[in-house]
Residue frames as a rotation matrix with the C-alpha (Angstrom) as fourth column:
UNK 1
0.234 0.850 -0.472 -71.83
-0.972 0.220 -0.085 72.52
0.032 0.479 0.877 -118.01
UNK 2
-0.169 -0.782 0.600 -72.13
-0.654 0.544 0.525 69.30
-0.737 -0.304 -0.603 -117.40
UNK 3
-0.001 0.279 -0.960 -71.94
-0.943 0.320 0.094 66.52
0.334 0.905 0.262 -120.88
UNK 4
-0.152 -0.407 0.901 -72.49
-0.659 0.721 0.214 63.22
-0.737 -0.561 -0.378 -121.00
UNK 5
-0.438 -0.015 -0.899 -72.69
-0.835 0.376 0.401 60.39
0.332 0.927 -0.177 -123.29
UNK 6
0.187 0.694 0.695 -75.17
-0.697 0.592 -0.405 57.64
-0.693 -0.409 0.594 -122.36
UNK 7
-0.785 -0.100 -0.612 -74.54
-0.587 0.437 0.681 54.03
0.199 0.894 -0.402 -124.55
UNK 8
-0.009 0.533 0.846 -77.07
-0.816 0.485 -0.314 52.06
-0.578 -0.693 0.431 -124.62
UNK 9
-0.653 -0.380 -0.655 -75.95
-0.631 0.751 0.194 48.33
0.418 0.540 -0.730 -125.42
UNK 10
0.781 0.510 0.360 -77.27
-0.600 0.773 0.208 44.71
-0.172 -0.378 0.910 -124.13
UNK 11
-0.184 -0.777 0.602 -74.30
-0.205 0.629 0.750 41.51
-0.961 0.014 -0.275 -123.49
UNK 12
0.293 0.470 0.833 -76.16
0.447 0.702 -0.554 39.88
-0.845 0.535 -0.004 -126.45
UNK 13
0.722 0.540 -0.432 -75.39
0.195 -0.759 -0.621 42.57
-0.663 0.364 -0.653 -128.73
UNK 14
0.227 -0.882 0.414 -72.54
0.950 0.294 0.106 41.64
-0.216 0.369 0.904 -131.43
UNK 15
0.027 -0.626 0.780 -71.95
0.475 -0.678 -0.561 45.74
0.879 0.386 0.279 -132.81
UNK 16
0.902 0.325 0.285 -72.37
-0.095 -0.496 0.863 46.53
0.422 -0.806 -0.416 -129.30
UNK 17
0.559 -0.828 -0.037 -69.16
0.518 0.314 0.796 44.37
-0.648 -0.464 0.604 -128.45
UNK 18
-0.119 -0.444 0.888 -67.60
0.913 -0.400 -0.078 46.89
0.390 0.802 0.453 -131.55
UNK 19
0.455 0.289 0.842 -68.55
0.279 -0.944 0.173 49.70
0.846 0.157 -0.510 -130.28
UNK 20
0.931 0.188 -0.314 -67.21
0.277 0.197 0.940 49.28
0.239 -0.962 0.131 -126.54
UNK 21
0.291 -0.830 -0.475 -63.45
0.900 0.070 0.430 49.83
-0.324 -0.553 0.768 -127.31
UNK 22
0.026 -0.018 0.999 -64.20
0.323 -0.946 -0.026 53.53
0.946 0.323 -0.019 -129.02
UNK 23
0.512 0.399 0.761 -65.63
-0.301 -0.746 0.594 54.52
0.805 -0.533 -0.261 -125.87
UNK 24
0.710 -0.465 -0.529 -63.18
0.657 0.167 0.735 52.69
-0.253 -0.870 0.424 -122.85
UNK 25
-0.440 -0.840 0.318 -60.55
0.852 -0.502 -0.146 54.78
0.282 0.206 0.937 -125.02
UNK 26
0.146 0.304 0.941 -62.77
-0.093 -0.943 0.319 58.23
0.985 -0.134 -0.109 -125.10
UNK 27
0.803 0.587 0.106 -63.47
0.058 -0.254 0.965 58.02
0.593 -0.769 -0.238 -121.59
UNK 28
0.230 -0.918 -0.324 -59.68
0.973 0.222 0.062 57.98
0.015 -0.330 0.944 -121.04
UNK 29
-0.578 -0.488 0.654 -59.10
0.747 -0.639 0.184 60.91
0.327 0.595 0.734 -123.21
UNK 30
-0.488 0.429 0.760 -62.21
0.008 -0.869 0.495 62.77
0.873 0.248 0.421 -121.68
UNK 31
-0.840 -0.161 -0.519 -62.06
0.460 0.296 -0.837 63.58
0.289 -0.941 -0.175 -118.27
UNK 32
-0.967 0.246 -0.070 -64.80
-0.170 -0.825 -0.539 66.19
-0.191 -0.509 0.839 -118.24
UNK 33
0.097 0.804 -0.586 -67.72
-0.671 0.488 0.558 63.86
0.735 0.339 0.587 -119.66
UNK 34
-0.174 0.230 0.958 -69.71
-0.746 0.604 -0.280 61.45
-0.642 -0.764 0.067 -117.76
UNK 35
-0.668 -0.002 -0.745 -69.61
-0.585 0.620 0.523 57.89
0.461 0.785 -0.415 -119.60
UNK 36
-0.215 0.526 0.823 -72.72
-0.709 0.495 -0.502 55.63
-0.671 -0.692 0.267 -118.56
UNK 37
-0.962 -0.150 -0.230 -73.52
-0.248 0.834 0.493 52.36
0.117 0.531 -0.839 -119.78
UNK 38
-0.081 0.781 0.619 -77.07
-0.524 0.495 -0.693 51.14
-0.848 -0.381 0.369 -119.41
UNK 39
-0.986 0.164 -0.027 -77.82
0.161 0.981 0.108 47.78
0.044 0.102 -0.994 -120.23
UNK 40
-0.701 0.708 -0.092 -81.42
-0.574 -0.482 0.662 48.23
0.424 0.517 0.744 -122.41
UNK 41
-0.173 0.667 -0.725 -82.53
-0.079 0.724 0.685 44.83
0.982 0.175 -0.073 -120.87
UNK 42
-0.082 0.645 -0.759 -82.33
0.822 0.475 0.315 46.04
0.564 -0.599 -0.569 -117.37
UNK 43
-0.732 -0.012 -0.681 -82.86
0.267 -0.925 -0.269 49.11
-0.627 -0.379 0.680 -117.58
UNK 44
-0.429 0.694 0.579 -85.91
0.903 0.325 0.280 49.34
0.006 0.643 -0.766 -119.90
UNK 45
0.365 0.885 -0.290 -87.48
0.926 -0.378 0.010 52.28
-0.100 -0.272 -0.957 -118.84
UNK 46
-0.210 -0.551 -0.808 -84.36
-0.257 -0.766 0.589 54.65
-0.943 0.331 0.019 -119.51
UNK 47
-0.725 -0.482 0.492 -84.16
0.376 0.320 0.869 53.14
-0.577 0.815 -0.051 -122.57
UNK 48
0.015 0.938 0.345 -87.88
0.985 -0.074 0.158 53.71
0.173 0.337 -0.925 -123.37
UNK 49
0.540 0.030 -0.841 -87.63
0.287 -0.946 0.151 57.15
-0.791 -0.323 -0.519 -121.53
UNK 50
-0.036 -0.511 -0.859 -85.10
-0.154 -0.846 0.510 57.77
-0.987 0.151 -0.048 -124.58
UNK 51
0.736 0.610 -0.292 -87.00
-0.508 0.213 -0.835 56.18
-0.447 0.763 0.467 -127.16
UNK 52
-0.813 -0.560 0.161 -83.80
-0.377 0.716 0.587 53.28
-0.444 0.416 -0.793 -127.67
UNK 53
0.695 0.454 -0.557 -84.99
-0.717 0.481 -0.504 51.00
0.040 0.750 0.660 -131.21
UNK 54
0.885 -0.392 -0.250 -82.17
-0.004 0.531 -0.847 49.74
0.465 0.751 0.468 -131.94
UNK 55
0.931 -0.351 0.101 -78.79
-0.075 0.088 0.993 49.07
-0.357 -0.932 0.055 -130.37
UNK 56
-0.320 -0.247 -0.914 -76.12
0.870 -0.460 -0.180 50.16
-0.376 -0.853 0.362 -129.58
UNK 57
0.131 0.317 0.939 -77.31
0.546 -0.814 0.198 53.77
0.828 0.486 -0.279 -129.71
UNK 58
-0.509 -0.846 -0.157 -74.97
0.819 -0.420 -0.391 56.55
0.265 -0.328 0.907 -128.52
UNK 59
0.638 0.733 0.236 -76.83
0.708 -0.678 0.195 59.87
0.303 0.043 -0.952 -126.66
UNK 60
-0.551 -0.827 -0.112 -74.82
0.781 -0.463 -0.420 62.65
0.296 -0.318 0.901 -126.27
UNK 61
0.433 0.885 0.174 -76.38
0.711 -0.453 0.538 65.18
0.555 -0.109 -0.825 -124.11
UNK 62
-0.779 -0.621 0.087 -75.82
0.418 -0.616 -0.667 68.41
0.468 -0.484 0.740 -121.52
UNK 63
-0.770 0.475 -0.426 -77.33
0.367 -0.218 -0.905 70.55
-0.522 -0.853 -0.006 -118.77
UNK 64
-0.375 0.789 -0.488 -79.96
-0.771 -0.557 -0.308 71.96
-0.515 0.261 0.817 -121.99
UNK 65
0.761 0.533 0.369 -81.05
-0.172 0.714 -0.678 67.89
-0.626 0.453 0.635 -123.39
UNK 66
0.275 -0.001 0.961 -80.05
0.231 0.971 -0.065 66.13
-0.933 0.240 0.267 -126.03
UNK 67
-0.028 -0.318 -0.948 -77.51
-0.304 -0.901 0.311 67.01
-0.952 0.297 -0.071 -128.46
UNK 68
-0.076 -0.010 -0.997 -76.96
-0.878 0.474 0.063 64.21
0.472 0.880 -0.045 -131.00
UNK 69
0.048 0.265 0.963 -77.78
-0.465 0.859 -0.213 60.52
-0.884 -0.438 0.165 -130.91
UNK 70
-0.166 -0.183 -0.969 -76.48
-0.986 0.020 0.165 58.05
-0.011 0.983 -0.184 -132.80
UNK 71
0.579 0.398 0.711 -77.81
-0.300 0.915 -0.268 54.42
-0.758 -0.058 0.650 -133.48
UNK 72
0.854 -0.519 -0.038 -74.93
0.516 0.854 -0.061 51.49
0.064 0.032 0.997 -134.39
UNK 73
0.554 -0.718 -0.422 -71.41
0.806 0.337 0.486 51.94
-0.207 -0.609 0.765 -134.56
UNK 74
0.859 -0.382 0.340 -69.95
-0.264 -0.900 -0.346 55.56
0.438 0.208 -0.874 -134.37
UNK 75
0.286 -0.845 -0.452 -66.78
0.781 0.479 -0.401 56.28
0.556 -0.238 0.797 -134.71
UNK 76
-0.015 -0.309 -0.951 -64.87
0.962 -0.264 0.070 58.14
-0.272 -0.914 0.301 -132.66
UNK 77
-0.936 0.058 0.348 -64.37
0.134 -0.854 0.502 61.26
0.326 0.517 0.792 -134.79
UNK 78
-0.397 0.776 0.490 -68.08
-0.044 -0.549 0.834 61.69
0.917 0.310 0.252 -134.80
UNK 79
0.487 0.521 -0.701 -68.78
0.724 0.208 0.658 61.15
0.488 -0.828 -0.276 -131.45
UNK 80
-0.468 -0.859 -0.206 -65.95
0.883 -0.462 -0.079 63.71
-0.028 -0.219 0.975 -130.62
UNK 81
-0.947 -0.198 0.254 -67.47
0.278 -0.901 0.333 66.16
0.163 0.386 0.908 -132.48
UNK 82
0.365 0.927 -0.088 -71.03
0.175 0.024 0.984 65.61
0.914 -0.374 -0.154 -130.68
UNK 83
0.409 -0.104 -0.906 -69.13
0.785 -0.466 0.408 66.10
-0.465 -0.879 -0.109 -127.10
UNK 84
-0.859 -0.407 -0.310 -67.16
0.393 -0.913 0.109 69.49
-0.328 -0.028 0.944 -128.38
UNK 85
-0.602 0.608 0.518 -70.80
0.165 -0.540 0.825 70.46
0.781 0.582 0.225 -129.60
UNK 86
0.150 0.933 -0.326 -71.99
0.431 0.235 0.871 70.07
0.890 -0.271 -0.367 -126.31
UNK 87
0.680 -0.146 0.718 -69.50
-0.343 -0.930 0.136 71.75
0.648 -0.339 -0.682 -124.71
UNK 88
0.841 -0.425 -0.336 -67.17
0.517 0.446 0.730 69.32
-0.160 -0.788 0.595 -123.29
């Protein structure tokens, strides 16, 4: 199965620059997740495709959709425990 974790941030974004060193660490620690960045201002249409408000906001998903999503800064713990719910 495959998980991933989708962030969606913007440069401008001050808890965005907070949130960035949770996830360069996860994506060390978790080889079997895909880690994508998309950048809300040019990428709009994902963003819209996943109904982003607000920023940074954190999708964790898998091969059946969207497990949890979280909107500002998550820590790690909880984001953990959204990839082992998804099966990573």
């Amino acid at each position: 199965m495959t998980v991933t974790l989708k962030d969606f941030y913007a440069d401008w974004c001050g808890p965005c620059k907070t949130q960035d060193p949770i996830l360069e660490e996860m994506e060390d620690d978790w080889d079997g997740v895909e880690f994508e960045k998309i950048d809300v201002d040019e990428h709009q249409d994902v963003a819209n495709e996943y109904q982003v408000r607000s920023i940074p906001t954190i999708v964790v998903e898998n091969d059946d959709g969207v497990v949890e999503r979280f909107v500002g800064v998550t820590q790690r713990d909880e984001l953990e425990d959204a990839l082992e719910e998804a099966g990573a």
